[in-house]
N, C-alpha and C positions, 0 to 999 in steps of 0.2 A: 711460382712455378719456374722451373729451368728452362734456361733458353735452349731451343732443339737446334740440334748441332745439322749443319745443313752441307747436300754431298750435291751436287752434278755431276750427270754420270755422260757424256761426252762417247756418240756413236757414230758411224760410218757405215755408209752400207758393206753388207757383208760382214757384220761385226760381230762376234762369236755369243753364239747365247747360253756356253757355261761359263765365260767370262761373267755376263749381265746377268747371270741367276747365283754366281758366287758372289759379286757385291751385294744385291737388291736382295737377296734371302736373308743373307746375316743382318742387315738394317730391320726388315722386317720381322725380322723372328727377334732381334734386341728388344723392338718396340711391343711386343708381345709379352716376352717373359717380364718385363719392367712397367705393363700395365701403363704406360704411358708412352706417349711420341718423343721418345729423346731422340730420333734421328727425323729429318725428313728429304727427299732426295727430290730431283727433276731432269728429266733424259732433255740435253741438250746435241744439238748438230752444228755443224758449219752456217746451214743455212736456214734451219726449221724444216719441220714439216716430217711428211713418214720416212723412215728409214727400213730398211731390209734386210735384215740380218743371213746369213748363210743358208740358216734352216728354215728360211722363207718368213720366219717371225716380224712381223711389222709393228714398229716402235713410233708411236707420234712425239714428235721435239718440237724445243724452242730452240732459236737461237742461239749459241752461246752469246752473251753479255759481254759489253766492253767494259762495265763496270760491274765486275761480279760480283755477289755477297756472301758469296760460298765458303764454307771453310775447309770441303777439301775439294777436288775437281777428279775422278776418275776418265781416263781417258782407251775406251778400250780398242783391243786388234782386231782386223777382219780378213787375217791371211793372204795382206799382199801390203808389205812393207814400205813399197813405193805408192802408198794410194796417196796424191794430192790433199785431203782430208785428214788425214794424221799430222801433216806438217803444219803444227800450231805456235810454231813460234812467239810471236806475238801475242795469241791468246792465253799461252800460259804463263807469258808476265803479266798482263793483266792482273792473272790470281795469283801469282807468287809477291808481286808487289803490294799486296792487299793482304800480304800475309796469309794467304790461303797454303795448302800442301797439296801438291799435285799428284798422281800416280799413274804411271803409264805400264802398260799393257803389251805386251809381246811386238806385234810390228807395230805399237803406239812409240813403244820405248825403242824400236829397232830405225823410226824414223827421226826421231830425236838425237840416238847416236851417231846417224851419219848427218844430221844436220850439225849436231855440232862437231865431229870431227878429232875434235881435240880431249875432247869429255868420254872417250869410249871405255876408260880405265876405270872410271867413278860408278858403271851404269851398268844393269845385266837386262838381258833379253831372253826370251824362248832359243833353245838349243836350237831349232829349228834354223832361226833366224842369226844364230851366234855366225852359222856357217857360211848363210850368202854374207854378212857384213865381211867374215877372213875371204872371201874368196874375190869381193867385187872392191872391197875399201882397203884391203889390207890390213886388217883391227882389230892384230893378237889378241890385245888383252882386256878384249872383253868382258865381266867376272862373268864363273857360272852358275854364280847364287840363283836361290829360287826369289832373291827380293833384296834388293840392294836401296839402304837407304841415305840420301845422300843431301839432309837436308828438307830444303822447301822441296824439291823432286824424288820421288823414287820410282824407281822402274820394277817390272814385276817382269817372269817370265809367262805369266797369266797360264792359263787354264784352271786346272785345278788350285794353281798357288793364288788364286785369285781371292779362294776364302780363307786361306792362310793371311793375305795382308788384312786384307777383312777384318775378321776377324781380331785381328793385333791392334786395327787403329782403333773399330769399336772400343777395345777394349780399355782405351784412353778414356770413354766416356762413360761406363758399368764398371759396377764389382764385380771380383774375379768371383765372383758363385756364379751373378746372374752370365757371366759370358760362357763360364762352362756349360755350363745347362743349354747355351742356343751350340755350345759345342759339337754335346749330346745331341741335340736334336738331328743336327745334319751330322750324325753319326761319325763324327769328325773327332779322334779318336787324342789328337793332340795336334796344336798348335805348331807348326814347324817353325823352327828358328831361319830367321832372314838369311841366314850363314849357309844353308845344309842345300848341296850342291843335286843339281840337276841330275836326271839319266842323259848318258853319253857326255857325261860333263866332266869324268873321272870316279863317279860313284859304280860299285859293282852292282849292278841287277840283278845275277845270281848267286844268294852266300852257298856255298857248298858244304861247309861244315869243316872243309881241310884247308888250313891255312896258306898252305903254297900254291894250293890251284886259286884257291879266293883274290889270293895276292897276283898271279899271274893274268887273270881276266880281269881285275883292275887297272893294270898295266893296260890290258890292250883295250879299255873304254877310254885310257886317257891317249891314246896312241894310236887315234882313229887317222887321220890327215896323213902321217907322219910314220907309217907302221914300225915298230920292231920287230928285229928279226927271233926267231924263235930261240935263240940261242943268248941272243940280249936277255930276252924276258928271264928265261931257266938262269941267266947268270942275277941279272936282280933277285929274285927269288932264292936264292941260293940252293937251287935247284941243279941236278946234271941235267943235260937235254931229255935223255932217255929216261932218269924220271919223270917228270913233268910230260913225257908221250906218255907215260904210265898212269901217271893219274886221270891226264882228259879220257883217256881210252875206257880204265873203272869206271869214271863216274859221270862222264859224259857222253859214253862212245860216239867219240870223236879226236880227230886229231888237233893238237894246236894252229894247226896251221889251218885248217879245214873251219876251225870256232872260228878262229879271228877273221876269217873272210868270209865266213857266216857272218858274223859280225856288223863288219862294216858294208856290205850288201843289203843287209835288212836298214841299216842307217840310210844307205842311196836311193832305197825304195821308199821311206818314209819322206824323203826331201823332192823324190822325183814327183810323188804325187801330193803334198803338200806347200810346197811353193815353185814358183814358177823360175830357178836358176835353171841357168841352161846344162843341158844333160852330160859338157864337156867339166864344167867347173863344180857338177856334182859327183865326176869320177876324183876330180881330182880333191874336193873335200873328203874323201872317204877311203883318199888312200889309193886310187885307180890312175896313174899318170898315162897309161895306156892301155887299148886292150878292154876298154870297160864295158862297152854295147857285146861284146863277146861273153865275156866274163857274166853281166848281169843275166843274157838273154841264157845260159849253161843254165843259170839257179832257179830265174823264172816262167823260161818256156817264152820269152816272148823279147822283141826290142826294146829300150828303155822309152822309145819313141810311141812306141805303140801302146807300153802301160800307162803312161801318161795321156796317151787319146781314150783307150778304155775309162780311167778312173775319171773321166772329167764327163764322159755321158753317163755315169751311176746319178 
């Protein structure tokens, strides 16, 4: 019988449980359709014991091992980049010396690039977390892949890419029928290639169907921090200005100017109430060097200060 390939899946309180249900589903449903245990896994922590995920989900662990026997280590996020617990240094030579493959996880992988500093090129994170790293470390070039492999380490930007790598590494140990078919199950419609870029990461969200406005909104997803002027974008596009007003107006009624700060407003809302940057250095990730608490509060009826005490009593 084959040796069952063996994962530690490495948590934190507060640790995302579609992250822990994109790994642990694909393992289990592998071990299903293949009628035998070719995988078998074990939820480790820092210290042992229960852990508490976001949505109140309680996880009982062991300790991670100083000598581990794992052959991969998943190491997941719990939506705050600086959590003490993610900084595993140490424990993931442990398993990279043992020739294990690590995978880190949104603020797993967001703690690891500011640990190491010099490694931010090699590494990708949740878009999320791309932003505090440009804002508090200074650390352009980030990638925006959904899964950046870089050897014994990869980094994942987790959530749903979570059963994308999944998936991929399963697939090192099943044939490609049986791995389609656990595909299919999790109605998971194709395997995304490690390459294929994040939202707000320079990919368009909306295809419109007309080349010049498609091409102009991807301009301003890659040009969130840093805005262009309206006149930039119409000239890349090789657009006139007053075309390009012509087409948002058909097919979006809206103005370019009006999208694009559409735009990057719904981005400062997503970051104000999913990580904890301060409401100054999440103007100015979004393209707001001043005027933001103004600006925000026109779109949402309320201070940036105050959505943020809202969304944290839900």
């Amino acid at each position: 019988m084959a040796t069952e390939v063996h994962f530690d899946i490495a948590l934190a309180d507060g640790f995302i449980l579609t992250e822990l249900a994109g790994v642990v589903d694909v393992l289990r449903l592998s071990n299903r359709i293949s009628r035998r245990p070719v995988f078998r896994w074990h939820y480790r922590s820092v210290a042992g014991g229960n852990v508490t995920g976001s949505s109140d989900a309680i996880i009982q662990t062991t300790a991670l091992p100083a000598r581990p026997d794992a052959d991969y280590l998943f190491v997941l996020g719990n939506a705050d980049a600086d959590c003490p617990a993610l900084s595993l240094g140490a424990t993931l030579a442990n398993y990279t010396n043992r020739q294990a493959r690590v995978i880190l996880l949104s603020e797993a992988a967001s703690r690891y690039i500011a640990d190491k500093r010099d490694a931010g090129a090699k590494h990708t994170t949740h878009w999320e977390n791309r932003a505090v790293l440009l804002e508090r470390l200074g650390l352009f070039d980030t990638k925006s892949a959904l899964v950046v492999d870089a050897g014994s380490v990869i980094t994942c930007a987790g959530m749903g890419a979570t059963v994308d790598v999944a998936l991929s590494l399963a697939s090192q140990h099943m044939s490609s029928a049986a791995m389609m078919t656990v595909a299919d199950i999790l109605l998971h419609e194709r395997i995304r290639h490690y390459n294929t870029l994040q939202p707000f990461a320079g990919r368009a969200a909306l295809a419109t169907g007309d080349q010049g406005l498609d091409a102009a909104i991807e301009l301003m997803q890659a040009h969130i921090e840093f805005p262009l002027s309206i006149s930039q974008i119409a000239s890349e596009t090789r657009l006139s200005k007053r075309s390009l007003e012509r087409k948002f107006n058909a097919v979006l009624r809206a103005t370019p100017n009006g999208y694009y700060r559409e735009l990057r407003l719904n981005k400062a809302n997503n970051l104000l109430l999913n990580t904890d940057m301060r409401i100054n250095e999440i103007g100015l990730a979004c393209g707001f060097p001043s005027g933001f608490t103004a600006i925000y509060k026109d779109m949402f009826g309320m201070t940036p200060s105050t959505a943020r005490k809202k969304g944290r009593q839900k």
